[in-house]
MDAnalysis code that builds the backbone (N, CA, C; Angstrom):
import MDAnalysis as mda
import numpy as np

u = mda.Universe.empty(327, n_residues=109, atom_resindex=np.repeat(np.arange(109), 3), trajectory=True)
u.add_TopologyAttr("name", ["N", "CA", "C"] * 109)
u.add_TopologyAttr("resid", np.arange(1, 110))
u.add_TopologyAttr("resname", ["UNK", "UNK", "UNK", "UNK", "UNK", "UNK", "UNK", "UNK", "UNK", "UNK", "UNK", "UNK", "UNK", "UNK", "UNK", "UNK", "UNK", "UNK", "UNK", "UNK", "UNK", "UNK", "UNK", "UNK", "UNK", "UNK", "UNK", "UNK", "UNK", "UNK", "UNK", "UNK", "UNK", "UNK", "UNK", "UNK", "UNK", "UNK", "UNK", "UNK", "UNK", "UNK", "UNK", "UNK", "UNK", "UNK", "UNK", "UNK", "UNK", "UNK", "UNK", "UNK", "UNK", "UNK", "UNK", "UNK", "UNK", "UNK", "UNK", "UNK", "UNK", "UNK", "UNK", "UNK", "UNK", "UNK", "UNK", "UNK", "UNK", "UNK", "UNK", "UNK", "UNK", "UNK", "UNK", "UNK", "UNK", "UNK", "UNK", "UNK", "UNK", "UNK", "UNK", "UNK", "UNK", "UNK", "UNK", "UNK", "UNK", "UNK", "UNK", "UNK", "UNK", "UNK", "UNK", "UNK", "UNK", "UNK", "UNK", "UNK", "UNK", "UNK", "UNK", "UNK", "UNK", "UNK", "UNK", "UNK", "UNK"])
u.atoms.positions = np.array([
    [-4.085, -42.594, 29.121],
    [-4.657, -41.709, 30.109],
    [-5.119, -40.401, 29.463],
    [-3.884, -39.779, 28.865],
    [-4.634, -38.345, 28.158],
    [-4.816, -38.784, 26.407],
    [-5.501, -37.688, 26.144],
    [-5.916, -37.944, 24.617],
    [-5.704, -36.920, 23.476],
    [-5.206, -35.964, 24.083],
    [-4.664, -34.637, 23.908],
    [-3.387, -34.554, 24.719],
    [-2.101, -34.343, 23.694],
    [-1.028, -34.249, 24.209],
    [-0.289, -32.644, 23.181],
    [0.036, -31.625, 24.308],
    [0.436, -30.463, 24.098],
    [2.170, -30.197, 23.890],
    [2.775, -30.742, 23.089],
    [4.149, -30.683, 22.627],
    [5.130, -29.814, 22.419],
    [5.773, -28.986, 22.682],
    [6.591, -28.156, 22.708],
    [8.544, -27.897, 22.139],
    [8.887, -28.920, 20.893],
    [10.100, -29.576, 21.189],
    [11.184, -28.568, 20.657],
    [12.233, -28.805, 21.563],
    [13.477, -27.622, 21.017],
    [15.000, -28.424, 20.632],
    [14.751, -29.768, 20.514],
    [15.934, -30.515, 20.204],
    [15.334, -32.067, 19.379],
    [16.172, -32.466, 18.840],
    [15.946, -33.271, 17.767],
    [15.307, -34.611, 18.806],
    [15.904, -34.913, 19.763],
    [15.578, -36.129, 20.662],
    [14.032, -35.952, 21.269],
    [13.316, -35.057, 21.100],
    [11.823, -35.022, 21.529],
    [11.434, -35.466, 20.403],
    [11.804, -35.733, 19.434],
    [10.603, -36.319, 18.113],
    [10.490, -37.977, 18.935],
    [11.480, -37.878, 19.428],
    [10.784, -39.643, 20.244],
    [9.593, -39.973, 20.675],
    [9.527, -39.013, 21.842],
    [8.082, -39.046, 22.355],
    [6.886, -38.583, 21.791],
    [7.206, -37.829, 20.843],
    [6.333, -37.515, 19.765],
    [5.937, -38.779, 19.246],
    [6.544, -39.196, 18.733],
    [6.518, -40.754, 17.848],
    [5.634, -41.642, 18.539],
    [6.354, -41.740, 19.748],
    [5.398, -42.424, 21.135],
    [4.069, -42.547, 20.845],
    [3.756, -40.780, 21.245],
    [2.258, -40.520, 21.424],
    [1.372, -40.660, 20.112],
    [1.889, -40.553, 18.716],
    [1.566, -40.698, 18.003],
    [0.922, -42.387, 17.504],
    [2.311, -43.075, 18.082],
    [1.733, -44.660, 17.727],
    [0.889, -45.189, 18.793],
    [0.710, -44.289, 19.928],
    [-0.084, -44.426, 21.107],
    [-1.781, -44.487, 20.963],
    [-2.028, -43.523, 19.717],
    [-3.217, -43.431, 19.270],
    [-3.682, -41.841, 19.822],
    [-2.761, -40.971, 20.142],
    [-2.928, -39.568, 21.006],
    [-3.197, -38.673, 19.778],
    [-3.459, -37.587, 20.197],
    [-3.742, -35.998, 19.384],
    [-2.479, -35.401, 20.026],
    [-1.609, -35.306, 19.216],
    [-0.801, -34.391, 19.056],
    [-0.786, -33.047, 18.688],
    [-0.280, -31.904, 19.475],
    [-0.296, -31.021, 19.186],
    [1.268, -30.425, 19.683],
    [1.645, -30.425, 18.130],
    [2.846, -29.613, 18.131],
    [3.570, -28.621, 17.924],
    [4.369, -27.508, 18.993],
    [4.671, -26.384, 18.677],
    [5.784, -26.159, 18.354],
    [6.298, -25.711, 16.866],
    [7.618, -25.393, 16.473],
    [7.842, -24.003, 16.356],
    [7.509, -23.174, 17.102],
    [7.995, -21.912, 17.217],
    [8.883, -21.619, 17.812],
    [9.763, -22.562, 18.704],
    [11.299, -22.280, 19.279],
    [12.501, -22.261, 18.482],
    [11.725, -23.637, 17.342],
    [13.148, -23.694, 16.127],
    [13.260, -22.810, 15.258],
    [13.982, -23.057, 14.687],
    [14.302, -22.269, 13.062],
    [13.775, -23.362, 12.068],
    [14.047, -22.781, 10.834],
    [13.445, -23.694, 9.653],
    [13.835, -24.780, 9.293],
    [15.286, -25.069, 9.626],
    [16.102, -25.932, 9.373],
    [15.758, -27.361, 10.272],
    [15.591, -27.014, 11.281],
    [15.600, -27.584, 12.598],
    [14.090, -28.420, 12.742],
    [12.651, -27.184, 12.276],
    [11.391, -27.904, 12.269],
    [11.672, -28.780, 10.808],
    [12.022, -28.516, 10.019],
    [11.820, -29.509, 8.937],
    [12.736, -30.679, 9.486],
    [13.102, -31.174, 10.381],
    [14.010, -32.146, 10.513],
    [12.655, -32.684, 11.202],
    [12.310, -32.011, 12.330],
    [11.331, -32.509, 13.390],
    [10.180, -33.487, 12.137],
    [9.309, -32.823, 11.439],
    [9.064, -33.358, 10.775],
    [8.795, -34.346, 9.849],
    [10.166, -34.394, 9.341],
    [10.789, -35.436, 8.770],
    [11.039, -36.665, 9.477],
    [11.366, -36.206, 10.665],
    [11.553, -37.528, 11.692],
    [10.243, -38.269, 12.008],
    [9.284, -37.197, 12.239],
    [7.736, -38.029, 12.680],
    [6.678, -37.886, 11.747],
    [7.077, -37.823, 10.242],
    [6.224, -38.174, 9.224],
    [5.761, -39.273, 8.953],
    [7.129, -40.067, 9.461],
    [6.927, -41.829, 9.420],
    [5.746, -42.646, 10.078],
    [6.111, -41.594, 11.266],
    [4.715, -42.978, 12.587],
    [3.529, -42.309, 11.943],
    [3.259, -41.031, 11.391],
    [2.198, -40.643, 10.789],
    [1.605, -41.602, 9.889],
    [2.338, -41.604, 8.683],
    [1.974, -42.478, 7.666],
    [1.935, -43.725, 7.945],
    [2.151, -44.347, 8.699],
    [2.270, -45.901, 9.361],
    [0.780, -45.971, 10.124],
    [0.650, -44.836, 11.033],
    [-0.704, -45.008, 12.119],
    [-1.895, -44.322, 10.837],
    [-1.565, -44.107, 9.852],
    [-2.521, -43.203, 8.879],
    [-2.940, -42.163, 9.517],
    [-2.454, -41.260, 9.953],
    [-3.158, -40.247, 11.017],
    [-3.120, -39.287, 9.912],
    [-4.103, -37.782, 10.083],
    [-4.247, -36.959, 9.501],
    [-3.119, -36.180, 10.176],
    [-2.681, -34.686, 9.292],
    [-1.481, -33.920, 9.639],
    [-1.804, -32.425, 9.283],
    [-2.399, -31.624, 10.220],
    [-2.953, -30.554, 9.620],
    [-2.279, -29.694, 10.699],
    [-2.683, -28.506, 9.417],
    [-1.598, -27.287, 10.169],
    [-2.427, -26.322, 10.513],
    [-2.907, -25.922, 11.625],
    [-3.792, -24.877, 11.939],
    [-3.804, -23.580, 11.802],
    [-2.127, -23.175, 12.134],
    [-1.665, -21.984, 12.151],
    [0.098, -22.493, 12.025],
    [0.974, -21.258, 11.594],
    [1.927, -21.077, 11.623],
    [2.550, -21.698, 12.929],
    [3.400, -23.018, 12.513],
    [4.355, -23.344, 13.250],
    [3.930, -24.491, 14.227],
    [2.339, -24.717, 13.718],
    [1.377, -24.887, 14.959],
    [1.496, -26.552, 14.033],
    [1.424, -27.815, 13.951],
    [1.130, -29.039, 13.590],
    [0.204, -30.004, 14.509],
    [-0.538, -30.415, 13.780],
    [-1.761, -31.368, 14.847],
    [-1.833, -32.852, 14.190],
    [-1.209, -34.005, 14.942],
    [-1.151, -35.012, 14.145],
    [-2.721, -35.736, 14.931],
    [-3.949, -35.999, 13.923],
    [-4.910, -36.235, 14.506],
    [-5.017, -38.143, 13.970],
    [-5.089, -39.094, 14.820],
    [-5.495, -40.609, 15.093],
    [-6.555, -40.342, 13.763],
    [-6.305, -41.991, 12.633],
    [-7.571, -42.245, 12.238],
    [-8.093, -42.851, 12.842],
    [-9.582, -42.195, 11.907],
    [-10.976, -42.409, 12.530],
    [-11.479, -41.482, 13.843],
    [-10.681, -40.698, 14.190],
    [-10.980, -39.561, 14.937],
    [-11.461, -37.996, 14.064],
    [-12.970, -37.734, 14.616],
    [-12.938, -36.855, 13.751],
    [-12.574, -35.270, 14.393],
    [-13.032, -34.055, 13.518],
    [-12.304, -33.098, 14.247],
    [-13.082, -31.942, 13.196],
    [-13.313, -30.877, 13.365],
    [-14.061, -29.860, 13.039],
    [-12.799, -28.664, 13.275],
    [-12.656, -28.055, 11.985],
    [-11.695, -26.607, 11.596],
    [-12.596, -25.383, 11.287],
    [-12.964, -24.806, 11.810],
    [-13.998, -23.328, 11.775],
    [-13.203, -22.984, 10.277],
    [-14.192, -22.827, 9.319],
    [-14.025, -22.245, 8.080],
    [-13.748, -20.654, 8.259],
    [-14.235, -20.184, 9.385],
    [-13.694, -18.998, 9.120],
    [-12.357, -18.296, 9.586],
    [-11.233, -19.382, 9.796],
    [-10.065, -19.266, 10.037],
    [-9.442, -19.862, 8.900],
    [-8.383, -18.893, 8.181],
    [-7.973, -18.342, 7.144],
    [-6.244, -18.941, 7.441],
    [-5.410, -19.522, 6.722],
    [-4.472, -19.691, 7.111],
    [-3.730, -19.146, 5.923],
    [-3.170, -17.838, 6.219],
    [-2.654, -16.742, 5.183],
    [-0.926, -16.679, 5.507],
    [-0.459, -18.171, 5.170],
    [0.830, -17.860, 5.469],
    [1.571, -19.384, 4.579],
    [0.437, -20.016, 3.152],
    [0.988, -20.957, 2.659],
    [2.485, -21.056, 2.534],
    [2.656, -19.737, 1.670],
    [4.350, -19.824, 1.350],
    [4.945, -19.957, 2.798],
    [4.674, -19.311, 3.811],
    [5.910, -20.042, 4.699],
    [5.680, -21.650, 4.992],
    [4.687, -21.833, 4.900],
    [4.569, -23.115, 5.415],
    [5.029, -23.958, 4.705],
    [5.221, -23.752, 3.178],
    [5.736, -24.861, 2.297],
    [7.120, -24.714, 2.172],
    [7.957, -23.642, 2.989],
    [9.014, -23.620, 2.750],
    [9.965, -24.894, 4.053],
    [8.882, -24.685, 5.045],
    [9.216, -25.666, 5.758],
    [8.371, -26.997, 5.996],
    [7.325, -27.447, 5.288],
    [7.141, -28.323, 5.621],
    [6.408, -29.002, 4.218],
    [7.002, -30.406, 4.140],
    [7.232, -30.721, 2.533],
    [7.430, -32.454, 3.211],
    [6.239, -32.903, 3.462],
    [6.201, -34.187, 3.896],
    [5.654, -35.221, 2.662],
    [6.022, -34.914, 1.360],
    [5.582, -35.210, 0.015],
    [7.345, -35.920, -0.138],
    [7.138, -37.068, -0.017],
    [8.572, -37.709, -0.944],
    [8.362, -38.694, -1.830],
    [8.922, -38.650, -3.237],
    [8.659, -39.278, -4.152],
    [9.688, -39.577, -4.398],
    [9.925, -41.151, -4.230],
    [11.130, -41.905, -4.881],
    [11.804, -41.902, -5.835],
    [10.489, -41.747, -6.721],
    [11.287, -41.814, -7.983],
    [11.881, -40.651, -8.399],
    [11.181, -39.367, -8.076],
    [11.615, -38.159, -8.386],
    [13.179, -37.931, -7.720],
    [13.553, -38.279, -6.564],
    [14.188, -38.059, -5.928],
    [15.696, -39.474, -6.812],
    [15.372, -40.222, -7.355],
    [16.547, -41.092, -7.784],
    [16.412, -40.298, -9.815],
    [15.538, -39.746, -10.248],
    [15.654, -39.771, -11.466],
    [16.280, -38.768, -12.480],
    [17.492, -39.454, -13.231],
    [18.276, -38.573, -13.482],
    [17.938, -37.613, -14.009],
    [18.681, -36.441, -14.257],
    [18.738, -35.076, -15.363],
    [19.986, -34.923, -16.340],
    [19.247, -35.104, -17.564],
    [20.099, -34.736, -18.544],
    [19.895, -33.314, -18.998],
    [21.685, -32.894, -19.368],
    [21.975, -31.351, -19.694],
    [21.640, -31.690, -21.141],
    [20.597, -30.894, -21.676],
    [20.783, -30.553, -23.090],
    [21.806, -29.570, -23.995],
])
């Protein structure tokens, strides 16, 4: 019915319906400005999966702001909006996991 869905989540159990709308084929638009850092990187983490599964794009418009957009849907970002807040954003959101990095040992020299 809708195609644009406006998200708002303040507890770990809304990444469900997130997930939902996501494998639904919807535009997600999600707002993590209620959580803390700890809390959106979980959100995240939880619905990185149906992302990468539905191949959807994952762009961040603004601070706090996440838009999971359907492939093959296209979508236009005005170049002249500036998103001047990388470092926070990479402190919380780090949807990059590498297996191997993550199992491979370190030796103390």
């Amino acid at each position: 019915m809708y195609e644009l869905i406006f998200l708002r989540p303040n507890k770990l159990d809304d990444c469900r319906k997130i997930v939902t709308y996501i494998k639904d084929g919807k535009i997600v638009h999600i707002n993590l400005e209620d959580l803390d850092a700890r809390m959106s990187q979980r959100v995240l983490d939880f619905i990185s999966g149906a992302i990468y599964i539905k191949e959807a794009q994952f762009i961040n418009p603004t601070k706090n702001i996440f838009v999971s957009i359907p492939k093959g849907r296209t979508f236009y970002q005005d170049e002249s909006v500036k998103i001047s807040h990388k470092d926070q954003v990479s402190e919380i959101l780090d949807l990059r996991y590498d297996e191997e990095e993550a199992i491979k040992p370190k030796f103390n020299k």
